[in-house]
C-alpha atoms as a printed R data frame, in Angstrom:
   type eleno elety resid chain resno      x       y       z
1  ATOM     1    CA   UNK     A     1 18.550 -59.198 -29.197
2  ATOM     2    CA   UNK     A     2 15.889 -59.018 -26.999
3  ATOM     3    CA   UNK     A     3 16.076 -59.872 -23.221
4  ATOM     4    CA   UNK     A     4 13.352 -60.152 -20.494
5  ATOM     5    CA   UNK     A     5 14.535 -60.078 -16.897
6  ATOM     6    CA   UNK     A     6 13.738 -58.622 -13.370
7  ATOM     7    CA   UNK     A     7 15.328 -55.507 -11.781
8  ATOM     8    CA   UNK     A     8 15.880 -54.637  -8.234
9  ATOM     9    CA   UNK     A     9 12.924 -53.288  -7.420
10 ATOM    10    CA   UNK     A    10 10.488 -55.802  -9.089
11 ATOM    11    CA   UNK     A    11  9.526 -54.121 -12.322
12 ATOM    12    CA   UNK     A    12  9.894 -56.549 -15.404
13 ATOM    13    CA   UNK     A    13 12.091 -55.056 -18.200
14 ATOM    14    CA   UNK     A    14 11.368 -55.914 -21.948
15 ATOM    15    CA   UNK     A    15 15.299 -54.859 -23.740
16 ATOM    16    CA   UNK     A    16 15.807 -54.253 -27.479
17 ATOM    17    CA   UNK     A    17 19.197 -53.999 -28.532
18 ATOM    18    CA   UNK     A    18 19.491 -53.542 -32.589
19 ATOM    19    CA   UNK     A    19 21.988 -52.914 -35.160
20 ATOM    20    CA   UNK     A    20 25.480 -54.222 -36.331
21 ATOM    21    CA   UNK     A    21 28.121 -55.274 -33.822
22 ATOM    22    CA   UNK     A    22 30.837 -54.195 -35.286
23 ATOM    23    CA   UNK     A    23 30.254 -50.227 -35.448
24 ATOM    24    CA   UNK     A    24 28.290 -48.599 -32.034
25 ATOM    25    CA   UNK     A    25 27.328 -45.646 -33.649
26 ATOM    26    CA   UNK     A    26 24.907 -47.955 -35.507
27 ATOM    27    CA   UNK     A    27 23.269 -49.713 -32.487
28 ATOM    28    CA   UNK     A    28 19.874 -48.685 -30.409
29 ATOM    29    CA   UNK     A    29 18.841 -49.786 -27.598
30 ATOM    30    CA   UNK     A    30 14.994 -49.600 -26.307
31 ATOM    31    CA   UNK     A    31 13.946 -50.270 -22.796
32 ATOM    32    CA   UNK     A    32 10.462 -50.851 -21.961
33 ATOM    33    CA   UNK     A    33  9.169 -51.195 -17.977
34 ATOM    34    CA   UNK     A    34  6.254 -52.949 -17.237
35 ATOM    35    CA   UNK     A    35  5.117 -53.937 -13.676
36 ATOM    36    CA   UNK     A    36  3.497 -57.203 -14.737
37 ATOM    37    CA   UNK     A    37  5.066 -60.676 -16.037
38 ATOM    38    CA   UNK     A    38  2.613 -61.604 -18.404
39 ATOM    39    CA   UNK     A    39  2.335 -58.002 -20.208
40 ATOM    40    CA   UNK     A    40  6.452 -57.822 -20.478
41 ATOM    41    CA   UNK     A    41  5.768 -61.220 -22.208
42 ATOM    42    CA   UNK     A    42  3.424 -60.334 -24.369
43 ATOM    43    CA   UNK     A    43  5.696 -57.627 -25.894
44 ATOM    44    CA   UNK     A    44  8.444 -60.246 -26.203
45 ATOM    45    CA   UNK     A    45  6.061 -62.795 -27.758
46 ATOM    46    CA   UNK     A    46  4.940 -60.184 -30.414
47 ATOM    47    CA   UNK     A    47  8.389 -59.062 -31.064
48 ATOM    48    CA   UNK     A    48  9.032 -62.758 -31.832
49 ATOM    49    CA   UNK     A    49  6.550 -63.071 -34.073
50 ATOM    50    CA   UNK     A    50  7.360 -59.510 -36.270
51 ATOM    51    CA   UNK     A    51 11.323 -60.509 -36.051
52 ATOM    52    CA   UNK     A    52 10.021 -64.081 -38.141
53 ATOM    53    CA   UNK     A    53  8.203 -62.779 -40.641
54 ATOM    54    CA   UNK     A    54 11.029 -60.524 -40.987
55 ATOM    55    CA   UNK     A    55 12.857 -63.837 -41.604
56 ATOM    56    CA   UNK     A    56 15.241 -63.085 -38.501
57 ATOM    57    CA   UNK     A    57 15.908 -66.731 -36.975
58 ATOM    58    CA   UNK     A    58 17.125 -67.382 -33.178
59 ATOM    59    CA   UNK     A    59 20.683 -67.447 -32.500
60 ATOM    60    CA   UNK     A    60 20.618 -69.516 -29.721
61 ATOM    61    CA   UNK     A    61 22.572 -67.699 -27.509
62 ATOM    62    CA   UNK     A    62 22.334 -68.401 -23.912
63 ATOM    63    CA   UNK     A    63 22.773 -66.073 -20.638
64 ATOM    64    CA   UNK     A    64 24.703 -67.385 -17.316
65 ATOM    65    CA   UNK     A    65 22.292 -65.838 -14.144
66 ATOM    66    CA   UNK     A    66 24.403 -65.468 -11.247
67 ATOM    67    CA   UNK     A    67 22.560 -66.041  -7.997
68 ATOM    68    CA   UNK     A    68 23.304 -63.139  -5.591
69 ATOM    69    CA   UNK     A    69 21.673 -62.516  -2.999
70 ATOM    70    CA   UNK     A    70 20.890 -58.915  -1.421
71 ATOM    71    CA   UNK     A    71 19.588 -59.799   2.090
């Protein structure tokens, strides 16, 4: 799975989670900071495109994001 959100303090965070559900010992998780949008894209875009030709296929899983608000 990979994931592309926003933390607290404004850096964008590319997150790579791999391996089978089932058994934890078997799973990795890689996160990857980047202080611009459009580079933390880039990574997920070229992910994208080496998980395809891998013949991985989207599983169309979607994410709820709760609106809190810190002020």
């Amino acid at each position: 799975m990979i994931r592309l959100y926003q933390d607290l303090v404004g850096d964008w965070i590319v997150s790579q989670s791999r391996g089978q559900l089932q058994t934890s010992a078997r799973q990795t998780c890689l996160q990857t900071i980047f202080t611009s949008y459009s580079e933390a894209r880039g990574l997920v875009l070229s992910l994208n495109k080496q998980l395809r030709q891998l013949g991985y296929k989207t599983a169309g899983i979607t994410e709820e994001q709760l609106g809190f608000s810190f002020e």
